[in-house]
N, C-alpha and C positions, 0 to 999 in steps of 0.2 A: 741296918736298913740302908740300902741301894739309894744314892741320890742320884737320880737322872735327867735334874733341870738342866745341864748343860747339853748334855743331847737332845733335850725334849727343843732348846735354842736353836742348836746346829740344823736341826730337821725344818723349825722354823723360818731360820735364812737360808737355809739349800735351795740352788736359781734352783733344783730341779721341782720344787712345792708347785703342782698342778695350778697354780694361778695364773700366767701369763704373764709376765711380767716382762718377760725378755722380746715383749712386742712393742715394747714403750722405751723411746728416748726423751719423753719432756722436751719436744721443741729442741735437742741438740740437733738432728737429721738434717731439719730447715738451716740451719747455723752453722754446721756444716756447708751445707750446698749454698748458702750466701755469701760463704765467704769470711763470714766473722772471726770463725777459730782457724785462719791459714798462719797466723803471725807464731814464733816461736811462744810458747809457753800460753799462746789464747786456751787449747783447751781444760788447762790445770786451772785457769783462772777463772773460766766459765765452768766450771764445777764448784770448784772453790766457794764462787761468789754465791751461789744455790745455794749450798750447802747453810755458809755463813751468813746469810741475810736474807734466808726464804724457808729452810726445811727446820731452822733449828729456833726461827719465829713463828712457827705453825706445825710442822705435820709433827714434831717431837715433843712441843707444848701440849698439843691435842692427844698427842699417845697417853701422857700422864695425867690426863683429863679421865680418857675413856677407861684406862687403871682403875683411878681412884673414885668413877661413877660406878664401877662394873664390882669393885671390891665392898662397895657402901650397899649394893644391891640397888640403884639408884636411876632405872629404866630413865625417867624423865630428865634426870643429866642425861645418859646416854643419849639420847636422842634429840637432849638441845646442843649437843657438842658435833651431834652427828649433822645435825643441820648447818649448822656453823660452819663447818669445815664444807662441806658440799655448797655455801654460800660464798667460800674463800677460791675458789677456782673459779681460776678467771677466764678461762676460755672452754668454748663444747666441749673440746678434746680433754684435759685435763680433768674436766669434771666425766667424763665419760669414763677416760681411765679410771678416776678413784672407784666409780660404779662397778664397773669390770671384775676390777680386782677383789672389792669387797665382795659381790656375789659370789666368785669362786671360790672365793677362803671359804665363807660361811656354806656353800655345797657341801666345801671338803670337811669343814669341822660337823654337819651335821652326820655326814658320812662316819666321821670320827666318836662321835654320841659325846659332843663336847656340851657341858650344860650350859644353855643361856641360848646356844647358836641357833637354834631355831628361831629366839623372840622375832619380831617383824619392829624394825624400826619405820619412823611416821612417812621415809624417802630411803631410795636403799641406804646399806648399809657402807659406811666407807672402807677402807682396806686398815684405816689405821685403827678402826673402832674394835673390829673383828680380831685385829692382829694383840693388842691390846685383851682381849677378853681370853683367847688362847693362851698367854703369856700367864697371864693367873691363874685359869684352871691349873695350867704345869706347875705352879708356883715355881715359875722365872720370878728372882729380885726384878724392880724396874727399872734402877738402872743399867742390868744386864740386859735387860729386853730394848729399854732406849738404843743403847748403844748398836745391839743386832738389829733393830730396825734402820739405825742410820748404814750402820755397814752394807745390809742389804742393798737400800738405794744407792750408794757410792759404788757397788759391786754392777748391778746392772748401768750407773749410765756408764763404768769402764768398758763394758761388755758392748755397750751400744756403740763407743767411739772405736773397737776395733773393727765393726764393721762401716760404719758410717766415714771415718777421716779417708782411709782404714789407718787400724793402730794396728800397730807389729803386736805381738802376745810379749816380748822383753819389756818394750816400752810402755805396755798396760800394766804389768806387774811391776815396773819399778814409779811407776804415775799413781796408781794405788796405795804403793807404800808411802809413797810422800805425802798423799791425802788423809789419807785414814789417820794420821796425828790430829787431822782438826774434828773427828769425831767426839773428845770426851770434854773438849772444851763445848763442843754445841753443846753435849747432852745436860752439862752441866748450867749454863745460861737458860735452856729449856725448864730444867728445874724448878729454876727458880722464877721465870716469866711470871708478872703479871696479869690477870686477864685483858686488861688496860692497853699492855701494847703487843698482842699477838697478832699476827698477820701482813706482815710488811711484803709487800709487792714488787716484783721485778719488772719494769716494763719491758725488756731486754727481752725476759723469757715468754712475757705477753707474748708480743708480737711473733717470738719463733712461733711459740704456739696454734698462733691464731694462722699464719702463714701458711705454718705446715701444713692445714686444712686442705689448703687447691694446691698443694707440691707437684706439681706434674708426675711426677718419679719419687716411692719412695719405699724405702724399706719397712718401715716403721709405724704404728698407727697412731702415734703421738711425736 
């Protein structure tokens, strides 16, 4: 028998997955055009610090949340997690992003005849809930799927800074490589999170956030 979770992965984190995604910097754009990441090495550091003290205390905690709701059959997690996370953004934009994106996945999975993706959660459905409920149907392990959802995000805001600084495509690809080492430590602390302390807040990326809103000029809708 053919094992094809790793493809069914790749297909997964492909920018090309009809969601949108490569519309969205997370408030880098704004941070950009203010000036923050002009200093050598700001933009590594402001990814970095996402990564390390935002994505890897929520949206990767939440992914193994919506796993282990979606694997128990467990609607009513699902959709207290889905709340949750839709109540952890903190500005319109980001929560409009996670909406975005969750609708589009669940089009394409319904398009897919993925089972579950039809259900209607109590507010839409986030991207990490969705992303998470695919991941199983394929029987992706989770910490394979963790990890592809972090690579993912680490793949678009590279994507985002060579247009937005701009980044040369040598210097994305070797800014990527230096990053992607702190993927299996997040996914790992992710893990093991407590519900006690998910959710730790950047104000930093607040304000890009909330900023980016009236940017006069921008590429970007986040």
């Amino acid at each position: 028998m053919q094992n094809y979770r790793l493809l069914h992965l790749m297909h997964l984190v492909s920018p090309a997955l009809p969601v949108g995604a490569y519309a969205y910097s997370q408030g880098q754009e704004y941070a950009v055009d203010a000036g923050w990441l002009v200093a050598d090495g700001a933009l590594e550091d402001w990814i970095a610090g996402i990564l390390e003290n935002s994505f890897a205390y929520l949206d990767l905690p939440l992914l193994k949340r919506f796993y282990c709701a979606w694997q128990a059959g467990d609607l009513v997690a699902v959709n207290y997690w889905n709340d949750y996370l839709r109540a952890s953004r903190e500005t319109h934009e980001l929560l409009l992003e996670d909406e975005q994106l969750g609708v589009a996945l669940q089009r394409l999975l319904v398009s897919l005849e993925i089972d579950g993706a039809e259900n209607k959660c109590s507010a839409a459905p986030c991207f990490a809930n969705l992303f998470a409920l695919v991941g199983l149907r394929r029987e992706i392990p989770l910490e394979d799927l963790m990890q592809g959802f972090a690579w993912s995000w680490l793949e678009n805001q590279i994507a985002a800074a060579t247009k937005a600084v701009p980044l040369g495509q040598t210097h994305a690809q070797k800014l990527i490589t230096k990053l992607m080492v702190l993927i299996p430590p997040a996914c790992d602390l992710a893990l093991e999170l407590p519900d006690e302390q998910l959710g730790v807040g950047l104000p930093g990326l607040s304000m890009a956030s909330a900023k980016h809103e009236r940017q006069y000029s921008r590429l970007f809708r986040s």
